[in-house]
C-alpha positions as CSV (number, residue, x, y, z in Angstrom):
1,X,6.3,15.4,-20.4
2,X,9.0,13.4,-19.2
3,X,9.0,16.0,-15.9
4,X,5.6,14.6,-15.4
5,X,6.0,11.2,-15.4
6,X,9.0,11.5,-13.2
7,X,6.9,13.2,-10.7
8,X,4.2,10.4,-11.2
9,X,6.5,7.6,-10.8
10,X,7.9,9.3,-7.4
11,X,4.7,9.6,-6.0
12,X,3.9,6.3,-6.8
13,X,7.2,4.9,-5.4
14,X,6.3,7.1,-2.3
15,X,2.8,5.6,-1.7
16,X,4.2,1.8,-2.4
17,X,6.8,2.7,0.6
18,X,4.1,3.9,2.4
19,X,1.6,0.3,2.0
20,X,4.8,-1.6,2.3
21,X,5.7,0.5,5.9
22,X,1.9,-0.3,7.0
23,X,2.0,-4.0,6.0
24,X,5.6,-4.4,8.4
25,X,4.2,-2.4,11.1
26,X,1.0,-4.1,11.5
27,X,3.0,-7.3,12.4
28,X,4.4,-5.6,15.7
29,X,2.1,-4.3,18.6
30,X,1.8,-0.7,19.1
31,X,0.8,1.1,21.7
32,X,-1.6,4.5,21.6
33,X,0.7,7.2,22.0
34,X,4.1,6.5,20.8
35,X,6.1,7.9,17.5
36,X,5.3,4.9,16.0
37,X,2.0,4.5,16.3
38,X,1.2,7.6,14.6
39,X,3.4,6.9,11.5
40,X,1.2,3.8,11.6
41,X,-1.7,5.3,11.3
42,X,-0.6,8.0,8.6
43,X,0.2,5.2,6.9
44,X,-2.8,3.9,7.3
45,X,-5.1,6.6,6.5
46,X,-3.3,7.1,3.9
47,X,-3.7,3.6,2.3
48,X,-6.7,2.4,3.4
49,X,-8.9,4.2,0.5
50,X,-6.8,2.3,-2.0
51,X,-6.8,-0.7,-0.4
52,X,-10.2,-1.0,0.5
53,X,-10.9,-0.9,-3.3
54,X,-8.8,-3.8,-3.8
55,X,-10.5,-5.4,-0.3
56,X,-13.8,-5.1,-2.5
57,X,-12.4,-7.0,-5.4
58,X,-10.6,-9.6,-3.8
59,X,-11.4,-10.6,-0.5
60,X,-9.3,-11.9,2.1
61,X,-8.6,-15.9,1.9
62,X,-10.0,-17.4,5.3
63,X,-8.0,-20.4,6.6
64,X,-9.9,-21.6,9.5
65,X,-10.1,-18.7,11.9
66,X,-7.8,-16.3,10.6
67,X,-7.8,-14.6,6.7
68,X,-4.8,-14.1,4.4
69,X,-5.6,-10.4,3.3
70,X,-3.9,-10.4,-0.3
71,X,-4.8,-6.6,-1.0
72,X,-1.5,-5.3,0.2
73,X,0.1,-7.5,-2.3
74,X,-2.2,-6.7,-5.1
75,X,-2.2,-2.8,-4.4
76,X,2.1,-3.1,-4.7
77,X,2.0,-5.4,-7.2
78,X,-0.5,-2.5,-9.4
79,X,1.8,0.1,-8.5
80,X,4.9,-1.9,-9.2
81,X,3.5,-2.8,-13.1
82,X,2.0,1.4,-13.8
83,X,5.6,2.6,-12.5
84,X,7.6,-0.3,-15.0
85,X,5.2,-0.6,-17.7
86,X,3.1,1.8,-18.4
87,X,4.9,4.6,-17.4
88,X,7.8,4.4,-19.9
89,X,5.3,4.0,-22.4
90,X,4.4,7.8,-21.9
């Protein structure tokens, strides 16, 4: 059992690398084409499933015309308390 929730907690530590590698790269501009780009976007494909759950539950905060999208946060934040908390309980 405790083989299993080793591998769980990896693969959760692996997809929270993977949100948090998105939410740095969106900051930069890419351009179509380069290495980069296309780790951003299997980051994003990805992520987006998950996060677009969370996008449903809590939408972005708007402040004037831009929006503060919180669902990166949240999503790390869920995996962050499954892989410390509930986890170990197993």
């Amino acid at each position: 059992m405790s083989m299993i929730v080793g591998v769980i907690q990896l693969v959760l530590y692996l997809y929270g690398l993977l949100i948090f590698a998105r939410a740095i790269l969106s900051w930069f501009p890419l351009r179509s084409g380069t290495m980069t780009y296309r780790f951003y976007i299997i980051c994003y494909d990805a992520t987006e499933p998950y996060l677009k759950r969370l996008r449903g539950i809590l939408p972005p905060i708007r402040m004037g015309n831009a929006a503060l999208d919180l669902s990166l946060f949240v999503g790390l934040l869920v995996i962050w308390v499954i892989s410390a908390f509930i986890l170990p309980l197993l």
